[in-house]
C-alpha positions as CSV (number, residue, x, y, z in Angstrom):
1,X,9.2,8.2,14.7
2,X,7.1,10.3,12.3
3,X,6.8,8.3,9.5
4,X,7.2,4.6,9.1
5,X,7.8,4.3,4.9
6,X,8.4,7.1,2.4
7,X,10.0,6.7,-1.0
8,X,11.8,8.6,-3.0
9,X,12.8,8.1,-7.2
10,X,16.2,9.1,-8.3
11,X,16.8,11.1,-11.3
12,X,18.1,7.9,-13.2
13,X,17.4,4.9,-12.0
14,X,17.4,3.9,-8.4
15,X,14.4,4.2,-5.8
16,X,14.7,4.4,-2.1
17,X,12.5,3.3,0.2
18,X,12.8,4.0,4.0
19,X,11.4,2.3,6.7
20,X,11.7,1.3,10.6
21,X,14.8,-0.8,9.4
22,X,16.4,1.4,7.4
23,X,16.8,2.4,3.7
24,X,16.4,-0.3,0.5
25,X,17.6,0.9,-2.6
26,X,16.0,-0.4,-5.8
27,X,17.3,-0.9,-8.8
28,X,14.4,0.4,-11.5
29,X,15.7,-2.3,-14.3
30,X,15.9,-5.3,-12.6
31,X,12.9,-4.0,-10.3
32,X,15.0,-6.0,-7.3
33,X,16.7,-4.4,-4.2
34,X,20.5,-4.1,-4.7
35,X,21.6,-2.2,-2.0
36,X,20.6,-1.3,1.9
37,X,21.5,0.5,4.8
38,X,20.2,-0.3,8.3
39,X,19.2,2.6,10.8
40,X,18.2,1.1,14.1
41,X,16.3,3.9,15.7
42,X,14.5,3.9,11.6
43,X,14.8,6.3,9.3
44,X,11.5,8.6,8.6
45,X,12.0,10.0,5.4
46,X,14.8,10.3,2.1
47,X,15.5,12.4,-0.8
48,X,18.4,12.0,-2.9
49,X,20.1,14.3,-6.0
50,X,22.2,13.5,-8.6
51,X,25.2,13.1,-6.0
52,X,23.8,12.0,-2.6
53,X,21.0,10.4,-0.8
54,X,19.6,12.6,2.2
55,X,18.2,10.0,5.1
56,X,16.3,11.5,7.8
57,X,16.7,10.2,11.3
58,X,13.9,10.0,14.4
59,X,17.5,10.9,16.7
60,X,20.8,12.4,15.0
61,X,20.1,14.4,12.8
62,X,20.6,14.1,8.7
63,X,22.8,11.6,7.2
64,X,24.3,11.3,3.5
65,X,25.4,8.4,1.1
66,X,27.4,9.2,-1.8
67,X,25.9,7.6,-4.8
68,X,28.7,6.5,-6.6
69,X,29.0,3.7,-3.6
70,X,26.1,2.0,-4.9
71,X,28.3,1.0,-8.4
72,X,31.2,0.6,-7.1
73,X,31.4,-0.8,-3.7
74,X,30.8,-5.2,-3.6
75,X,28.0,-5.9,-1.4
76,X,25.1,-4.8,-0.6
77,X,25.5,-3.4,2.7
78,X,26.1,0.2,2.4
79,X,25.7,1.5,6.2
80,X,29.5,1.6,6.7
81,X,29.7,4.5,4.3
82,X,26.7,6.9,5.6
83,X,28.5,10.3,6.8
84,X,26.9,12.8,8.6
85,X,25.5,16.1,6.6
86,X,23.8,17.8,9.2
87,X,23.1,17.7,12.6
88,X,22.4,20.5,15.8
89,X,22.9,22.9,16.2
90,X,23.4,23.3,12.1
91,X,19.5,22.4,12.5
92,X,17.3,23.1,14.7
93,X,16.7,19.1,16.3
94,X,18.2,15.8,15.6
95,X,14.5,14.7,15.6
96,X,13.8,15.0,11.5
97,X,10.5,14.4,10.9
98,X,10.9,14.9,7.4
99,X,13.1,16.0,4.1
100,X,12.4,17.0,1.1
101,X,14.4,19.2,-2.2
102,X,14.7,19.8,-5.1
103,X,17.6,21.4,-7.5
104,X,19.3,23.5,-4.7
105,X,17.0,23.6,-2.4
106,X,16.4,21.1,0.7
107,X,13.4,21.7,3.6
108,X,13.8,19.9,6.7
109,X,10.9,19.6,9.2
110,X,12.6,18.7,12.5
111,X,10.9,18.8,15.8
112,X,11.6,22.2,16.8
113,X,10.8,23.4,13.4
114,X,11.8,23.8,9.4
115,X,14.7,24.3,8.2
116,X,15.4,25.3,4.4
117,X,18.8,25.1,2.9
118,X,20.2,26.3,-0.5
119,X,23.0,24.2,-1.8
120,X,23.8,27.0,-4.5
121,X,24.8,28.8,-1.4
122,X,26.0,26.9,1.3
123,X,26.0,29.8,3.7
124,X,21.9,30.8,3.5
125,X,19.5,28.7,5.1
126,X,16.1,29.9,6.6
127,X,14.7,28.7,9.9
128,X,11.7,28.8,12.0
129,X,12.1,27.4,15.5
130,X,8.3,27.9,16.4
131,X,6.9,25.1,14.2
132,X,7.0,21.5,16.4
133,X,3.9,20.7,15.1
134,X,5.5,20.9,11.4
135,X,5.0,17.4,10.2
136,X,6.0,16.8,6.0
137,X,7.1,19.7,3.8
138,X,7.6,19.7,-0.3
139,X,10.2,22.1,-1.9
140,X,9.7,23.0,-5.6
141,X,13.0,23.6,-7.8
142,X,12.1,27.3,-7.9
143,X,12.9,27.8,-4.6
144,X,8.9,27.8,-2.7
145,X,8.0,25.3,-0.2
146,X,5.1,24.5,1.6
147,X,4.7,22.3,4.8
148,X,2.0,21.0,6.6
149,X,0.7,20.9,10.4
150,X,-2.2,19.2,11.3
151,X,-4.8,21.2,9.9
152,X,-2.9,23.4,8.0
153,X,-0.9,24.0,4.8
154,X,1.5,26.4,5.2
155,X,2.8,27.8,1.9
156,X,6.3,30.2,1.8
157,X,6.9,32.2,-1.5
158,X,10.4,34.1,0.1
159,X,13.5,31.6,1.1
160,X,15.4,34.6,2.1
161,X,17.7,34.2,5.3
162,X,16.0,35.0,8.7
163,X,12.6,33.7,7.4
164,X,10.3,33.0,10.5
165,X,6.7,32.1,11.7
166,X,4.2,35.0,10.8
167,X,5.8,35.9,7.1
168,X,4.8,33.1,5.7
169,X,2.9,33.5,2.3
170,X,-0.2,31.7,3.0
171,X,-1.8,29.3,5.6
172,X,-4.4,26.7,4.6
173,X,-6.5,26.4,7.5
174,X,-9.0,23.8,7.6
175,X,-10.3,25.1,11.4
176,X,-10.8,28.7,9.4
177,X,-13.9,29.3,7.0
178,X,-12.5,30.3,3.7
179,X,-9.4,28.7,3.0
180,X,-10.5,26.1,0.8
181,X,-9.1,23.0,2.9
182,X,-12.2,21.0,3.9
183,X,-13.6,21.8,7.5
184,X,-12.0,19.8,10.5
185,X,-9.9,17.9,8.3
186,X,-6.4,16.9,9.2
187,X,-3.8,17.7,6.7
188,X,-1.6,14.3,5.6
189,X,0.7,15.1,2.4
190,X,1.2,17.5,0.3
191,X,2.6,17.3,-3.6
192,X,3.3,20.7,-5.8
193,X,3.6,20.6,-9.4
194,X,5.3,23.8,-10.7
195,X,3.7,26.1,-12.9
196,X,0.4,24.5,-13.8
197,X,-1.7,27.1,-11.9
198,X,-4.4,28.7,-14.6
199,X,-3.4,32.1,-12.4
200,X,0.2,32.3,-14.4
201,X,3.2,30.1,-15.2
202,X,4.5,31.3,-12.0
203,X,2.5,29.5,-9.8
204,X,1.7,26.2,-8.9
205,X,-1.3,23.4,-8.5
206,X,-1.1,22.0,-4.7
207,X,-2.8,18.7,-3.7
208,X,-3.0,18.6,-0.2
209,X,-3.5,14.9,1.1
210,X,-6.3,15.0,3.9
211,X,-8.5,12.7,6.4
212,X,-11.5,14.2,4.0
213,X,-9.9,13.2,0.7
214,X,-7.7,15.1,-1.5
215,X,-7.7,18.5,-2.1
216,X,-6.2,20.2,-5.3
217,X,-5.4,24.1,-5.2
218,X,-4.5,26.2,-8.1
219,X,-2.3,28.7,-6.3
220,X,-2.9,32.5,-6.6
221,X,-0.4,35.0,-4.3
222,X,-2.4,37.6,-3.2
223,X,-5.7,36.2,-3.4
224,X,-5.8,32.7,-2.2
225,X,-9.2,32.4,-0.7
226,X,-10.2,32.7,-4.2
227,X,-8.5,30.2,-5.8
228,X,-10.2,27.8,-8.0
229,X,-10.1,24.3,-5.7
230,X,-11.6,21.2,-5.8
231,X,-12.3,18.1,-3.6
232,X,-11.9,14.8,-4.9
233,X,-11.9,11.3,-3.6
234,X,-12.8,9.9,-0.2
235,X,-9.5,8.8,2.7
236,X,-8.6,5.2,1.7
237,X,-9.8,3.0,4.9
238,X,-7.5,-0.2,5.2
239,X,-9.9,-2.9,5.4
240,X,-10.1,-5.3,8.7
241,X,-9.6,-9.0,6.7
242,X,-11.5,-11.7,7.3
243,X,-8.5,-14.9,6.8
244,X,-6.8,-17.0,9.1
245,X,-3.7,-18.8,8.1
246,X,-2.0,-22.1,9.9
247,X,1.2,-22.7,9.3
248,X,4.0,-25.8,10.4
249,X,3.5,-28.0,13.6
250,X,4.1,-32.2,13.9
251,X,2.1,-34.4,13.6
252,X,4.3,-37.6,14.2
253,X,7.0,-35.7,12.0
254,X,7.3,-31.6,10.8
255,X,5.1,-30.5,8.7
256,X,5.0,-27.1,6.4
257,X,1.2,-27.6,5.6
258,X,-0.6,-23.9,5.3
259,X,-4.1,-24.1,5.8
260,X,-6.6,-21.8,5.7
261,X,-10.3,-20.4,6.8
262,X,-12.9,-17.3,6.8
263,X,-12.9,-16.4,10.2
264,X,-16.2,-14.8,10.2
265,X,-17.7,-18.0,9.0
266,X,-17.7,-22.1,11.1
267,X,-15.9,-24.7,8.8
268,X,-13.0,-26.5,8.1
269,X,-9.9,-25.4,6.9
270,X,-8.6,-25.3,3.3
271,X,-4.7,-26.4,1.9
272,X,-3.1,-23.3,1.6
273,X,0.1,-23.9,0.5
274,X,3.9,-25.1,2.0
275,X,6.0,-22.6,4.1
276,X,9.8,-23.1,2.8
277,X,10.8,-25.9,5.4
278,X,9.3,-27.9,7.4
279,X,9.4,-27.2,10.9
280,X,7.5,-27.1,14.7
281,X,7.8,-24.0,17.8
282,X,7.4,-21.4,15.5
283,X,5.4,-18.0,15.5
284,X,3.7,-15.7,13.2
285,X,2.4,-12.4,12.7
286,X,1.2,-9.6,10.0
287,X,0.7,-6.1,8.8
288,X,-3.0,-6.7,8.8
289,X,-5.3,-5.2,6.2
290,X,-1.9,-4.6,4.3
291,X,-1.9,-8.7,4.0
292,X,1.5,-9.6,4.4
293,X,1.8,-12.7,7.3
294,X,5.3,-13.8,8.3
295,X,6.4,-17.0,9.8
296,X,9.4,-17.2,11.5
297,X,11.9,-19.5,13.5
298,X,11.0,-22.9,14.9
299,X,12.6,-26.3,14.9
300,X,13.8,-28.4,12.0
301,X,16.3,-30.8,12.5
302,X,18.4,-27.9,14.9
303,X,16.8,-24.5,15.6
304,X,15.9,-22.4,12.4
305,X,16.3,-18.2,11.7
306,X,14.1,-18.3,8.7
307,X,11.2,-15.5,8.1
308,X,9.2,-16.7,5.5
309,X,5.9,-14.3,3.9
310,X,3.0,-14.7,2.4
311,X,0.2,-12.6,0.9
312,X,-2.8,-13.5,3.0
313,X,-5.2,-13.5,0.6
314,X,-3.7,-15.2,-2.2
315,X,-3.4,-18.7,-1.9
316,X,0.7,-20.1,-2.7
317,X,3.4,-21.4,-1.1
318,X,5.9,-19.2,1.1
319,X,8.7,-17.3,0.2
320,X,11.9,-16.4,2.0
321,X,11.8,-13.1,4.0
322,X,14.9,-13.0,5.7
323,X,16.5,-14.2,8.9
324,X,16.0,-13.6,12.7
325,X,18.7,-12.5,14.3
326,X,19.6,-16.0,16.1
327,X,18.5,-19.4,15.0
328,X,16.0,-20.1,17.9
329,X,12.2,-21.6,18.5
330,X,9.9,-21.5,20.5
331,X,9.6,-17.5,20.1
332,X,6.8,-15.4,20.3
333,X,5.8,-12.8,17.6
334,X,3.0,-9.8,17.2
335,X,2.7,-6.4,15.2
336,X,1.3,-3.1,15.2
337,X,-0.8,-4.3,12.1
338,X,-1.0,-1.7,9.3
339,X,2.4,0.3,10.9
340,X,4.3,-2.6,9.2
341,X,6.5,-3.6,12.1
342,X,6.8,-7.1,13.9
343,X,8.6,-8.4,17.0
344,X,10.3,-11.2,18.2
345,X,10.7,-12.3,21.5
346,X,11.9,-14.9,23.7
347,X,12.5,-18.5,23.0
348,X,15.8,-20.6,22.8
349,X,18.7,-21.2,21.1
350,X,21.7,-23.3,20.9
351,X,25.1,-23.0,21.9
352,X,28.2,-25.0,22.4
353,X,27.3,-24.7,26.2
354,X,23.6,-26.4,25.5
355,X,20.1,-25.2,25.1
356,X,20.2,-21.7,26.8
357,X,16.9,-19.6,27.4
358,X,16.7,-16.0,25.5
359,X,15.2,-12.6,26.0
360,X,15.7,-11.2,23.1
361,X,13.4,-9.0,21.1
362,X,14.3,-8.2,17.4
363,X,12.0,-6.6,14.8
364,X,11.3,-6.5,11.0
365,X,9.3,-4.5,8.5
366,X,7.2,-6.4,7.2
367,X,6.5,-4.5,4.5
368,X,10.2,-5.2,2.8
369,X,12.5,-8.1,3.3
370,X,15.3,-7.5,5.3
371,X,16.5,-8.8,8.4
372,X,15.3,-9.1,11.7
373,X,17.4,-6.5,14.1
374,X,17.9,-5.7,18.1
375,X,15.0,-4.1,19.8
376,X,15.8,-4.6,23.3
377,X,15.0,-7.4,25.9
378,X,12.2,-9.5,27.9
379,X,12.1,-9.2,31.7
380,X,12.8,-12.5,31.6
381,X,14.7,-15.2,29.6
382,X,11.8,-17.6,29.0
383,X,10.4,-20.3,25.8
384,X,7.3,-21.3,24.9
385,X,5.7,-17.8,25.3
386,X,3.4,-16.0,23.3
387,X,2.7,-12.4,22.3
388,X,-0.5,-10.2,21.3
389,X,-1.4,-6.6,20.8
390,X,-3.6,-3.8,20.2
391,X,-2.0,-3.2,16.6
392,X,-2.0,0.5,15.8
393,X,-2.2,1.8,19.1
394,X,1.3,0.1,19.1
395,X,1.3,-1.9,22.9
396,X,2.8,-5.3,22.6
397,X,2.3,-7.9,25.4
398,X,4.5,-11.3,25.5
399,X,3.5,-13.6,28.2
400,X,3.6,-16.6,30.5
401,X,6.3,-19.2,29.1
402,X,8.7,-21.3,31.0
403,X,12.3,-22.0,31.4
404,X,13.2,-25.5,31.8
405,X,11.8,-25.6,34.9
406,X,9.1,-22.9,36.4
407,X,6.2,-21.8,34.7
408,X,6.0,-18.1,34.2
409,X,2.7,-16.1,34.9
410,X,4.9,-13.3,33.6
411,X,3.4,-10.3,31.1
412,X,5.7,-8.0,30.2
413,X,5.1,-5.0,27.5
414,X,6.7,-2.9,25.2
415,X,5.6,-0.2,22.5
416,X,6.5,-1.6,19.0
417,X,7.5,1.6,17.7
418,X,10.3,2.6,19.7
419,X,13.0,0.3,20.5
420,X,13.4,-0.5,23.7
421,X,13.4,-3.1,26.6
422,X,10.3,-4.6,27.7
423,X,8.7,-3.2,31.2
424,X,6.0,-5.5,33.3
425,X,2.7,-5.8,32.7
426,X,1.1,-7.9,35.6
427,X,0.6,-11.3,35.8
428,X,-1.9,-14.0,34.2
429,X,-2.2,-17.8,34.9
430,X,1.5,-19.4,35.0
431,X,1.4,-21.8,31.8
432,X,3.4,-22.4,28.6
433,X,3.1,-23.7,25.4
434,X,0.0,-21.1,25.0
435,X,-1.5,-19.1,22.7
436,X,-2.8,-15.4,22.6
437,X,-5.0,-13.2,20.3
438,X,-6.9,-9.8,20.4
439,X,-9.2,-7.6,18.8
440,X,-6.7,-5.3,17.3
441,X,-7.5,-1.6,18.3
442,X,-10.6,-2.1,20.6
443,X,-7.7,-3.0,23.0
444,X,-9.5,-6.8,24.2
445,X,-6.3,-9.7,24.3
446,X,-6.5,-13.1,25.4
447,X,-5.0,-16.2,25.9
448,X,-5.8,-19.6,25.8
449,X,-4.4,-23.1,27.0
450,X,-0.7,-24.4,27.6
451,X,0.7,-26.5,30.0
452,X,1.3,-26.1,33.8
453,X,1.1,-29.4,35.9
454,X,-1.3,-30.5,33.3
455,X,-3.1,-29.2,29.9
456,X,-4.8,-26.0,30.1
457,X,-8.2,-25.1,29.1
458,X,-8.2,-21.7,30.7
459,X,-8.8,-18.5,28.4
460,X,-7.9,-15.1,30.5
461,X,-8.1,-11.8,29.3
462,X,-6.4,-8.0,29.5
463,X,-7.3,-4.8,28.5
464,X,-3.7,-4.3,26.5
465,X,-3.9,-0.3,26.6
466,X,-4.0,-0.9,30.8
467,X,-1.1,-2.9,32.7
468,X,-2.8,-5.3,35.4
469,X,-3.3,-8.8,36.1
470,X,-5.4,-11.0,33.5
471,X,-9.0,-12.0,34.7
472,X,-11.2,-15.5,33.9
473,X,-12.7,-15.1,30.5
474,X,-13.7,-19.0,29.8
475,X,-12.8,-21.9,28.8
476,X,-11.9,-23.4,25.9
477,X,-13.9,-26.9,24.2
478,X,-11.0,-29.0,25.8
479,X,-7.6,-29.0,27.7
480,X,-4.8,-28.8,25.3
481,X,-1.6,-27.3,24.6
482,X,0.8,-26.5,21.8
483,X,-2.1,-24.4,19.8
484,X,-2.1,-21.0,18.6
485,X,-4.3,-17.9,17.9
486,X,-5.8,-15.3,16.1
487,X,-8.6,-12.8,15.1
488,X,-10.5,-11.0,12.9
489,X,-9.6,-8.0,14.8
490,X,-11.8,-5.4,15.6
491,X,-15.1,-7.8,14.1
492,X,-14.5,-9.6,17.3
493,X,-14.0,-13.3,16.5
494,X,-11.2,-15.4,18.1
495,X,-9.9,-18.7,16.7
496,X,-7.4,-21.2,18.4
497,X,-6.1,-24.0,15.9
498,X,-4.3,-27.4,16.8
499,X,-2.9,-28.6,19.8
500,X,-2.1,-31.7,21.9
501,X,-4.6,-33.5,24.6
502,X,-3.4,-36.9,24.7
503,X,-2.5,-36.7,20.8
504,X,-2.3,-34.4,18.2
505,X,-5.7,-32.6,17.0
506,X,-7.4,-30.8,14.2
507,X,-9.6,-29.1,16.2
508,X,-10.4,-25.0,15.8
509,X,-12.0,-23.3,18.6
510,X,-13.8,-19.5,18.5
511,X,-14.7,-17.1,20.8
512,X,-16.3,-13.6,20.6
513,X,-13.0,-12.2,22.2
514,X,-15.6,-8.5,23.5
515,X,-17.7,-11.2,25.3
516,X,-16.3,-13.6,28.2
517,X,-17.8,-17.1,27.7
518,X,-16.8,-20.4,27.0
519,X,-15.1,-21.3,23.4
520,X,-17.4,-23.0,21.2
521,X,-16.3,-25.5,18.1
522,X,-15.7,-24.3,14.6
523,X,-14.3,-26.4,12.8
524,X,-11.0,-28.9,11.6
525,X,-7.4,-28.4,10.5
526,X,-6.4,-30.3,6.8
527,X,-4.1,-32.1,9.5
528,X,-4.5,-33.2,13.3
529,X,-1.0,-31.0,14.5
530,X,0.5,-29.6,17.4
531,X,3.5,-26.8,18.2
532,X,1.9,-24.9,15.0
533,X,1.7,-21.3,14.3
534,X,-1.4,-19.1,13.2
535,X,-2.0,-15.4,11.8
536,X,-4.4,-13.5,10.4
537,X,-4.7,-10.2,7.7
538,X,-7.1,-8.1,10.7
């Protein structure tokens, strides 16, 4: 998938916003979503005119939704009426990276190249089937559009039929001295506004979107290289936070106590806030430096599907996400951080034929609020597992667990990204009722206590971007189970909160998860708790 969450604003009053779940549709007066439609393979990009929505697909091509369903059908689940608009060979891939139009016109960057269609005439389109490394593309009403490719902004003044690679108007060429893009960078987004260029009506002002900043071009056909241009700004970095949240457990009875503390820094932890329901077995994870957390599943008084959120940084109480796709706990749940997606896997749920054992994985973005969805399955039906990763470099790893009777040294992998079933990993000590954490993109995880014969003090470690067994990393201050994990990312601090010894406990433990060595006290919980849940906005 090219790109995780685009937006696009309707001509009245609607905005859509695609993501790795599918397409929300906003309603601009009420400023709440009214309408959805779910994509499982994620859509990349949308554009819509007065009559349709265009979605982009990673895998069949270009789908449609009449806007007239939005007012008149009840519900808010529009995927039923999606049609198909175009698809190969009527492009030139079912792999669209990216659409764009305006007023007639529509470009479509696909991954064997760009496509440009003119609904005034439904016969001429242009093509290009040399450009796979094509990324986003911007149409103007006038009929221009410009695309982008790694280091380069492409810019085509003709849409005649039979347009290909080499007649383009003018390439933007940041690996080429004098074409205004700054050297080495790596091209982003582009945005054209028509006929603001001080070189005539006719022509437009480009800002090109870059890993140096942004640049902005006043356009000039036939002498480019000369165009007035200036840099501005710096690339926004997203920062690596610094807060660790708690969230539910028992103490002698389920709690939804948040709690809170400054990684970075030894001390106790601070009230928080309440998750919406009380409730034990549950997991966590974020977007990172984007500050959303998520807590989901667990057991109340049966097993729960709740996703609750909360802004890291801002102290409050939970508020409802959504739902998983089963009511189940003792799950497992990571992210690939500031991509925006979380999984699920494993734990159990409950059926009319008893407690029964899962493999499921589902998935959110955490970015919005809908639904978990299907992203494949574990190796192995197992509860009580956990789950880390490397964040962006998108490798999650769930492991140990147990089943109801054999505890499972199990790791088993996927790539967040791209749905899919799980594949193994190698093996670490057999335990459950662990916890896990990692240092985000420098690729360390570990894992920390559990339950085999007896409590666990044993911290192991992986490289996560490398399948093989886990190796002795430490130990942690005491033998405990029911705890949980997590990080300050790539700064390189560990924290495990909670647990159960021979009773509940308050205790937080850190490590220095780059350095093996035994975990060292850092301070107390608001509340002595066990079975409880812990993320983080690194």
């Amino acid at each position: 998938m090219y790109s995780p969450n685009t937006t696009n604003l309707h001509y009245t009053n609607y905005v859509f916003n695609t993501s790795t779940s599918g397409c929300e549709i906003y309603d601009l007066d009420t400023e709440s979503i009214i309408k959805y439609v779910t994509y499982s393979g994620g859509l990349n990009s949308v554009w819509s005119n007065e009559d349709y929505a265009y979605l982009a697909t990673p895998d069949d091509g270009i789908y449609r939704l009449d806007l007239d369903y939005i007012t008149s059908v009840t519900g808010m689940d529009l995927t039923s009426y999606l049609d198909v608009f175009k698809q190969y060979p009527d492009i030139l891939d079912n792999e669209v990276k990216y659409i764009h139009g305006c007023g007639d016109y529509m470009c479509v960057v696909t991954a064997s190249g760009v496509d440009h269609f003119n609904f005034g005439n439904s016969s001429s389109y242009t093509r290009s089937s040399g450009l796979v490394a094509a990324e986003k593309c911007f149409q103007t009403c006038r009929g221009r559009f410009y695309y982008t490719a790694g280091p380069k902004t492409v810019t085509i003044y003709t849409h005649q039929c039979d347009w290909s690679e080499g007649t383009e108007g003018y390439v933007y060429d940041s690996t080429s001295p004098g074409t205004l893009l700054p050297e080495s960078a790596i091209v982003r987004d582009i945005f054209v506004v028509e006929g603001t260029s001080s070189y005539g009506q006719n022509n437009n002002l480009i800002l090109v979107a870059t890993s140096e900043g942004v640049t902005l071009i006043e356009e000039r056909p036939g002498d480019e290289a000369n165009s007035n241009y200036r840099i501005y700004l710096t690339p926004y970095v997203i920062p690596v936070g610094d807060r660790a949240v708690f969230g539910g457990g028992i103490t002698t009875v389920n709690v939804n106590t948040l709690d809170y503390i400054t990684i970075s820094s030894t001390g106790n932890a601070v009230d928080f806030g309440d998750l919406t329901v009380s409730r034990r077995i549950l997991c966590a994870t974020s977007n990172g430096g984007y500050d959303r957390g998520v807590f989901a599943g667990g057991y109340v008084a049966a097993n729960s599907n709740v996703i609750d959120f909360i802004t890291i940084s801002v102290i409050g109480n939970a508020t409802d996400f959504g739902d998983l796709t089963e009511e189940s706990q003792s799950l497992a749940a990571t992210s690939n951080g500031a991509n925006n997606r979380g999984v699920f896997g494993g734990g159990n749920i409950t059926t009319g034929l008893g407690t029964i054992n899962i493999n499921t994985v589902s998935y959110i973005a955490i970015h919005t609020t809908i639904d978990a969805v299907d992203f494949g399955d574990l190796t192995q039906a197992r509860r009580v597992l956990t789950a880390t990763s490397n964040t962006t470099n998108n490798r999650g790893v769930f492991g140990a667990g147990w089943d109801g009777t054999t505890n499972y040294n199990i790791m088993d992998y996927i790539t967040i990204s791209t749905p899919s079933n799980a594949s193994d990993f190698g093996d670490l000590t057999p335990r459950r009722t662990l916890s896990a954490a990692s240092n985000g993109t420098n690729n360390r995880g570990v894992f920390g206590g559990g339950y085999a014969a007896a409590n666990s003090n044993v911290i192991d470690y992986i490289t996560i971007s490398s399948t093989g067994n886990a190796t002795d990393f430490g130990d942690l201050t005491a033998a405990k189970y029911g705890l949980d994990a997590t990080s300050n990312g790539t700064n390189n601090r560990g924290v495990f909160g909670g647990g159960y010894t021979t009773v509940n406990i308050d205790v937080i433990d850190y490590i220095t998860v780059s350095s093996t060595g035994n975990a060292a006290d850092f301070g107390d919980l608001t509340e002595a708790r066990r079975n409880v849940a812990a993320v983080s906005n690194a």
